[in-house]
VEXDREN-2710 file (C-alpha; in Angstrom, 1 decimal):
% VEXDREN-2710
k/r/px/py/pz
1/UNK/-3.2/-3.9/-17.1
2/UNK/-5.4/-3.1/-19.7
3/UNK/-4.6/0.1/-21.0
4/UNK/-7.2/3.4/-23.1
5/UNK/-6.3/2.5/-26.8
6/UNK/-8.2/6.0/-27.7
7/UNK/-4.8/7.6/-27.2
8/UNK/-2.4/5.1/-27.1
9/UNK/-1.5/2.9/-30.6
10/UNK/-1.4/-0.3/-28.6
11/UNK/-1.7/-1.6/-25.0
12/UNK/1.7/-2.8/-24.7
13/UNK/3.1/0.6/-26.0
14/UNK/0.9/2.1/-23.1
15/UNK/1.8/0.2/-20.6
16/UNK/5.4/0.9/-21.5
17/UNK/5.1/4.3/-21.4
18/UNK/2.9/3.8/-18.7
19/UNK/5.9/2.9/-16.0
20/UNK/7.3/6.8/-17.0
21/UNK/4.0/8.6/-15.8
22/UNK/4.0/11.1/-13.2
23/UNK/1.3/11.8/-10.6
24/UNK/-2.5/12.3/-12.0
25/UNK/-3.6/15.7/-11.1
26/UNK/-6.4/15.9/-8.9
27/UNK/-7.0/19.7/-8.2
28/UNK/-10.6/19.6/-7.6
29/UNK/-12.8/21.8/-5.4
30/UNK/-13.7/19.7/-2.7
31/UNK/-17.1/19.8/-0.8
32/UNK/-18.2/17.3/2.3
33/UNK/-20.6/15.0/1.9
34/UNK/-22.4/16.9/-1.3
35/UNK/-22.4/20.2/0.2
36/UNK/-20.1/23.0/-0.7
37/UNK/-17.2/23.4/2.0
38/UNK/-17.9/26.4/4.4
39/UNK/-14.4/27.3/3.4
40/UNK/-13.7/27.7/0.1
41/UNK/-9.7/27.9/0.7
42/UNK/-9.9/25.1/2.9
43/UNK/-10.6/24.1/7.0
44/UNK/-7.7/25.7/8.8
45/UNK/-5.2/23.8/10.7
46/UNK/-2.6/21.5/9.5
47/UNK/-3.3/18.5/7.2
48/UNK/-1.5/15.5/5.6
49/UNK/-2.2/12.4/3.6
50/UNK/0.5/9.2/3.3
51/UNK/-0.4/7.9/-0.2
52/UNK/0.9/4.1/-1.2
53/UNK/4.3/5.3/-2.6
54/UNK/4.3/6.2/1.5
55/UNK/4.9/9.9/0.6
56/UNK/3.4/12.4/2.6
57/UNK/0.7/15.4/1.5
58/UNK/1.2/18.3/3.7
59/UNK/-0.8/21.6/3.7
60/UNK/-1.5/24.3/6.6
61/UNK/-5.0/24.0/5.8
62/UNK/-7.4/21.1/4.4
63/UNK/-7.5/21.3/0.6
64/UNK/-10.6/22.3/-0.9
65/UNK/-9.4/22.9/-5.2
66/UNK/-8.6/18.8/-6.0
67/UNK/-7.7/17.8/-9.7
68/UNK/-7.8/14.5/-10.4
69/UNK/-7.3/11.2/-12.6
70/UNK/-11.2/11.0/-14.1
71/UNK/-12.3/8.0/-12.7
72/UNK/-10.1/8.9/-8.9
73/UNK/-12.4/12.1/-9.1
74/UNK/-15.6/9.7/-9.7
75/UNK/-14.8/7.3/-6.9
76/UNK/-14.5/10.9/-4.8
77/UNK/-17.6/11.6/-5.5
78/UNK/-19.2/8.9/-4.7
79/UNK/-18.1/9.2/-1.3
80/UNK/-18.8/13.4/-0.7
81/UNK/-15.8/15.2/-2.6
82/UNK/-16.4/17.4/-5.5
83/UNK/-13.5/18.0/-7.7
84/UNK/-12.7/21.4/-9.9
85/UNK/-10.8/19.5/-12.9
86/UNK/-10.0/16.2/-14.2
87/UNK/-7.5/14.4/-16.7
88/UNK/-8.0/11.1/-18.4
89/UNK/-11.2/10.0/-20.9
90/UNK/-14.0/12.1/-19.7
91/UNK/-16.0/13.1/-22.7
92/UNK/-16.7/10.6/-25.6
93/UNK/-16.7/11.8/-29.2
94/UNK/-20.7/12.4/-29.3
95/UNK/-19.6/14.6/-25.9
96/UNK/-21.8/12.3/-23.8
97/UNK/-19.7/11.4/-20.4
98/UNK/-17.0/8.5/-20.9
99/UNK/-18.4/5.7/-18.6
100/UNK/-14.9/6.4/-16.1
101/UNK/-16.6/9.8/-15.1
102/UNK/-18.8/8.0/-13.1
103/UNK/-21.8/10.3/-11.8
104/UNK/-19.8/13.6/-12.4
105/UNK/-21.2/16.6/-13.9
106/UNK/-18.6/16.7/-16.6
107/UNK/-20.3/20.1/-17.4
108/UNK/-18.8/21.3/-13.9
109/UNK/-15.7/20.2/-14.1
110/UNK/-12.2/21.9/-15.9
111/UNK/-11.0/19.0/-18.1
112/UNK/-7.5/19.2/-18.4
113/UNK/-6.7/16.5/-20.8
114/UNK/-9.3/13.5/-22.3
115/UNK/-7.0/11.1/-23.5
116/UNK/-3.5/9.2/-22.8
117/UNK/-0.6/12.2/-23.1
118/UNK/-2.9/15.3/-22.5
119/UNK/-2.3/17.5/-19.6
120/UNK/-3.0/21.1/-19.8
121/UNK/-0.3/22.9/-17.3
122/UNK/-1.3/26.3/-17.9
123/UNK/-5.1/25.1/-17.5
124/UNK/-3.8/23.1/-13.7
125/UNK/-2.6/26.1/-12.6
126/UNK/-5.0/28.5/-13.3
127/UNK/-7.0/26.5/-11.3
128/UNK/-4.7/27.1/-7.9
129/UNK/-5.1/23.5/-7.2
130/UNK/-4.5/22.2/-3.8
131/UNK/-4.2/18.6/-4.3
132/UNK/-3.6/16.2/-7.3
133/UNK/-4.4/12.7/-7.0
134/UNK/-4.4/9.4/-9.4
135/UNK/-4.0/5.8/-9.4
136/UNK/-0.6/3.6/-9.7
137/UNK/-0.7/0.0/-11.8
138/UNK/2.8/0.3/-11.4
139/UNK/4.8/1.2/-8.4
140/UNK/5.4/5.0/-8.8
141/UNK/3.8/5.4/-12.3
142/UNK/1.3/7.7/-11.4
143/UNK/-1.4/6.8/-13.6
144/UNK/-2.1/9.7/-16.9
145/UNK/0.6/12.0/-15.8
146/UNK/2.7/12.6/-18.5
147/UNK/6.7/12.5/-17.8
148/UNK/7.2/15.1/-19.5
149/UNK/5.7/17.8/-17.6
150/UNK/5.6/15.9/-14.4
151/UNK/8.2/17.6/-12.5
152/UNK/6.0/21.2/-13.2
153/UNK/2.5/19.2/-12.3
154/UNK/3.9/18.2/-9.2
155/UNK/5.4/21.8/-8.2
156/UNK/2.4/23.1/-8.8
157/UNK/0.1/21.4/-5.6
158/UNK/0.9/18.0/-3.7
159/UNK/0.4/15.3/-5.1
160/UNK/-1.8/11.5/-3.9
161/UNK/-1.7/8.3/-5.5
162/UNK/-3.3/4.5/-5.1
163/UNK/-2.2/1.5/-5.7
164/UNK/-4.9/-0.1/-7.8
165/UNK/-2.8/-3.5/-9.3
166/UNK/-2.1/-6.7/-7.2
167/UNK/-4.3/-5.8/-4.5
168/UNK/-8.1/-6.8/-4.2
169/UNK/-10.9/-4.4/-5.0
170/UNK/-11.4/-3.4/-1.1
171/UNK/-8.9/-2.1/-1.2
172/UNK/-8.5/0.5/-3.3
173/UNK/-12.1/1.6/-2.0
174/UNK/-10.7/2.0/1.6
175/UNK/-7.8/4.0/0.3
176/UNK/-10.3/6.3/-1.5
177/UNK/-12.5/6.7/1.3
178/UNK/-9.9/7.6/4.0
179/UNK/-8.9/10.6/1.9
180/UNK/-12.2/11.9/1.0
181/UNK/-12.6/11.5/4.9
182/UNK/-9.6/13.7/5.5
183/UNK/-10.9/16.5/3.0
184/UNK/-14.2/16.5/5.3
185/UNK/-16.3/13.7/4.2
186/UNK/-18.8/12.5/6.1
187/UNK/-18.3/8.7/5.2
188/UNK/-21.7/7.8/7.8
189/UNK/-23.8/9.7/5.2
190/UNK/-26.8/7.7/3.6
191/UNK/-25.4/8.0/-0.1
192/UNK/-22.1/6.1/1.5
193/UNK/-24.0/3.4/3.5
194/UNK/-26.3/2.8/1.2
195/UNK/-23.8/2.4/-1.5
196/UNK/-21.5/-0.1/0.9
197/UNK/-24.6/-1.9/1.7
198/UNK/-25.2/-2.5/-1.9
199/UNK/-21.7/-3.3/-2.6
200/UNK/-22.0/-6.0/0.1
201/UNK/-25.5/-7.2/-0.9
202/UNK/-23.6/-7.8/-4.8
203/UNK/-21.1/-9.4/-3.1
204/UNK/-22.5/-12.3/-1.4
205/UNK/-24.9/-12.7/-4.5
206/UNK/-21.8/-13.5/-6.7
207/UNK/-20.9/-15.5/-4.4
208/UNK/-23.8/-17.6/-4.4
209/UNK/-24.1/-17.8/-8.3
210/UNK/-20.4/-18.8/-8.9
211/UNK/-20.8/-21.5/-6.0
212/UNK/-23.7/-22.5/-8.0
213/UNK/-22.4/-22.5/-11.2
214/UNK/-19.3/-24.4/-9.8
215/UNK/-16.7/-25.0/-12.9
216/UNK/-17.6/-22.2/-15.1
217/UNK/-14.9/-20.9/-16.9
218/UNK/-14.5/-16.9/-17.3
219/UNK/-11.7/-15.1/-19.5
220/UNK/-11.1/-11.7/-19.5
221/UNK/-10.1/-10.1/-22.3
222/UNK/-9.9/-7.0/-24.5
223/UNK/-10.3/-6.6/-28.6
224/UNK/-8.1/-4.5/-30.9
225/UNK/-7.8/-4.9/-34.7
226/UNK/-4.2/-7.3/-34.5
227/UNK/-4.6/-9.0/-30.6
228/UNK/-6.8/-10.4/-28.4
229/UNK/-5.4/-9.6/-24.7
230/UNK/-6.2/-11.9/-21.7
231/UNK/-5.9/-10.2/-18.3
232/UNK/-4.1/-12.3/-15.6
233/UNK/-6.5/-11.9/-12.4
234/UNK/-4.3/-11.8/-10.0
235/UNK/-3.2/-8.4/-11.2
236/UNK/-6.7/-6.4/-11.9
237/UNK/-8.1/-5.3/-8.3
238/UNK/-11.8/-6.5/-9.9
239/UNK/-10.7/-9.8/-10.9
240/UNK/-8.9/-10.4/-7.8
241/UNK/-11.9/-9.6/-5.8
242/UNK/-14.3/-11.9/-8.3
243/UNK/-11.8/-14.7/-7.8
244/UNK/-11.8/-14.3/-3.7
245/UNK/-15.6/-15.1/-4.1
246/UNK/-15.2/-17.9/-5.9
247/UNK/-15.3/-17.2/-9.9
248/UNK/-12.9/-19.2/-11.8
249/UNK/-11.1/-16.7/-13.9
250/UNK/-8.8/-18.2/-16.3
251/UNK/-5.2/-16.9/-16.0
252/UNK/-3.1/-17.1/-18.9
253/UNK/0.0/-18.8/-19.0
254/UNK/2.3/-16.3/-21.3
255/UNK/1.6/-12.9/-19.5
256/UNK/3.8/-10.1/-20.7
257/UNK/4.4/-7.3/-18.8
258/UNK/2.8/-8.5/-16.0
259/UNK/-0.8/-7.5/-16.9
260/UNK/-1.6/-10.0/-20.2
261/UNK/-1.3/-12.3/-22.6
262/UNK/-1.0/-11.0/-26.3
263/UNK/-3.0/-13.5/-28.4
264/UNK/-3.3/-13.2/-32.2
265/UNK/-6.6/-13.7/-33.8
266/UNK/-5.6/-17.4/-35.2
267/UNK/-4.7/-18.5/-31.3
268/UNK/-7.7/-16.6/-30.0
269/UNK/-9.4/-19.9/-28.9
270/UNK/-6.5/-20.6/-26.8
271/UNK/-8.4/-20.8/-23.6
272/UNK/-11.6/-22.1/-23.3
273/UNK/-14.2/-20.2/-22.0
274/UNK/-18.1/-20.5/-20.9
275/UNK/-18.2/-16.8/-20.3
276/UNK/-16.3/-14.2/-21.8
277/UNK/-15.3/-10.4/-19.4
278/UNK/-15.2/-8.0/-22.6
279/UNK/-13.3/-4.8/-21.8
280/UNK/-16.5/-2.1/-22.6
281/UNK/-13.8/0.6/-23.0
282/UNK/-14.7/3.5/-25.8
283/UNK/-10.9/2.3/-26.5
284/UNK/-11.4/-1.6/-27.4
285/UNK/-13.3/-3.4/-30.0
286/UNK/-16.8/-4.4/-28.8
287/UNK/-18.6/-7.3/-30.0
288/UNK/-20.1/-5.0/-32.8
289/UNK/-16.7/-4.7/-33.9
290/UNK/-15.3/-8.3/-33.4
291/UNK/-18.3/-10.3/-35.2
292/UNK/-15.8/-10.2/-38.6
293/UNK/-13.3/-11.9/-37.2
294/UNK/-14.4/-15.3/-37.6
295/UNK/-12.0/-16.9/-34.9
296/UNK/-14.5/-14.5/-32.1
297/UNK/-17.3/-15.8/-33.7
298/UNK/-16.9/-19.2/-33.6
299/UNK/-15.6/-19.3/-29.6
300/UNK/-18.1/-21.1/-27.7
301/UNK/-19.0/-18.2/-25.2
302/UNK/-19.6/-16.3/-28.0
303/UNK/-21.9/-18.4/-30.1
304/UNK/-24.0/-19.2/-27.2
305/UNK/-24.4/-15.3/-26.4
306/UNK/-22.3/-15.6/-23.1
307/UNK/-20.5/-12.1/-23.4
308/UNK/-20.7/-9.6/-20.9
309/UNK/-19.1/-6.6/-20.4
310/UNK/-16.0/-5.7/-18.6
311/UNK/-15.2/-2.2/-16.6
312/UNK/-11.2/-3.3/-16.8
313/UNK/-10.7/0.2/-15.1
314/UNK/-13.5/0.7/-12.7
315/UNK/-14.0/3.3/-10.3
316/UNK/-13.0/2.6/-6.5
317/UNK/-15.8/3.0/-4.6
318/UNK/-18.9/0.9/-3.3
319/UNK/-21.3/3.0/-5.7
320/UNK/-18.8/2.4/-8.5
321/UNK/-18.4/-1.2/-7.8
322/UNK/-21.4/-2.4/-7.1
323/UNK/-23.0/-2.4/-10.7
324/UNK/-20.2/-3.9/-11.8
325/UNK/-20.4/-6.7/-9.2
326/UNK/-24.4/-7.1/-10.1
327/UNK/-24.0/-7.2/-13.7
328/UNK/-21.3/-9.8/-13.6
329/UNK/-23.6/-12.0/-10.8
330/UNK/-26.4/-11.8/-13.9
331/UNK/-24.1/-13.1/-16.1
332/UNK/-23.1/-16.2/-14.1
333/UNK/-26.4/-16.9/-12.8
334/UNK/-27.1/-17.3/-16.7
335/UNK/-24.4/-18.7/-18.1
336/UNK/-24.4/-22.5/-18.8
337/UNK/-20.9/-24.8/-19.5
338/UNK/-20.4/-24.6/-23.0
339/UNK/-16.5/-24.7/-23.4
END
């Protein structure tokens, strides 16, 4: 998968390093459906959570402190649980939020690490957290948890991840929901509907514009200074859902280490394209950045301004998808055959 460069040197050294990570801590104080819970140490009675790895979160009580991966504690909140920290890119240099935060009030929030190594352990457990929870692109590399000081993290509180690669957006979003129902969400409340109804709306209008556009070529891709990378589909949970309503995602034939292809600037023309997915990560080159490199310029998506933006690590929820899935329906809707 696409990996933050704002704290890794390159993507496939992430990723590498990526299959050692530990479990994302997600020790944030919870609340139920925007309201604070009526017990701050928790609902009494027993609780437990089977996570994808299929290991089990047990507590005597319902946790209420949850630290998590940034954009995990996003999709959380989109669906009624409030977290007390996060890890992962949260504030951008200009200390704006980083787009992963979602709708968090990063002013709220303990930030325990904002980029790709940082994890504050003395900073986790100060917070007493009762749960930690993060994403997987990688069976059991649990997603900005460094290896190094795993084995403490997950002493600390137990831990929750998702399996966000090789699946379908859906998903991820059902997995994220059913535990911010078990920590006392109210998943029938108006800000969830509404969201789901939205999600669905953004859906079918996709839909409808890629059948319309029938043939239109769309690469996915990211920018650093030496590569261009092309994302597989069948891997990102996004892309995988775009394709299952009919956009014709190119996948590249040379994918290494299972998430894309490394292209060098000379072979960046390698795939045609009408419409180019660019990763909008704080992390990658944006087209700002790429109009030097006169291979970019002179793609045909490019030159005929068919470049959109690219969420490659959204947040899994319907609020967080939905924008995503509107922006890209715009694009298509727009975009003629050029390639």
């Amino acid at each position: 998968m696409h990996t933050p460069r704002s704290s890794s040197p390159s993507r496939r050294a992430l990723l590498t390093a990526g299959g050692a990570l530990g479990l994302g801590a997600l020790v944030a104080a919870c609340g139920s459906g925007g309201k604070t819970s009526s017990e701050p140490a928790g609902a009494k009675g027993p609780w437990s959570f089977t996570d994808d790895r299929g290991t089990t979160a047990k507590s005597d009580r319902t946790p209420a402190r949850v630290v998590a991966f940034t954009a995990a504690a996003a999709a959380l909140h989109d669906f009624g649980i409030e977290c007390v920290g996060v890890f992962g890119p949260t504030k951008l240099k200009d200390g704006t939020a980083d787009p992963q935060a979602g709708d968090i009030d990063i002013a709220k929030v303990t930030v325990l690490g904002n980029v790709w190594g940082e994890f504050n352990v003395e900073k986790y457990a100060a917070l007493a957290p009762d749960l930690l929870v993060t994403n997987m692109y990688q069976p059991g590399a649990l997603w900005y948890v460094p290896d190094d000081s795993k084995k403490k993290i997950l002493s600390l509180a137990p831990g929750i991840a998702f399996t966000v690669a090789d699946v379908s957006l859906t998903e991820p979003i059902r997995r994220y929901a059913e535990l911010a129902a078990s920590l006392g969400a109210d998943l029938k409340a108006a800000k969830v509907t509404d969201a789901k109804a939205r999600f669905e709306r953004a859906s079918e209008t996709l839909r409808r514009a890629a059948k319309a556009k029938g043939g239109l070529k769309v690469l996915a891709a990211s920018g650093s200074a030496d590569l261009l990378y092309v994302s597989t589909p069948g891997v990102y949970a996004d892309l995988s859902y775009f394709r299952s309503l009919g956009v014709d995602v190119i996948t590249p034939g040379k994918v290494t280490g299972g998430f894309f292809e490394n292209l060098s600037w000379e072979n960046a023309d390698k795939y045609p394209a009408d419409l180019i997915l660019l990763d909008d990560r704080s992390s990658a080159l944006q087209p700002e950045d790429l109009a030097a490199k006169p291979t970019w310029a002179q793609l045909p998506a490019v030159k005929a301004g068919q470049v959109t933006p690219w969420a490659s690590e959204p947040r899994f929820s319907y609020a967080g998808a939905a924008p995503l899935i509107e922006r890209l329906a715009a694009a298509v809707e727009k975009a003629a055959k050029v390639a």
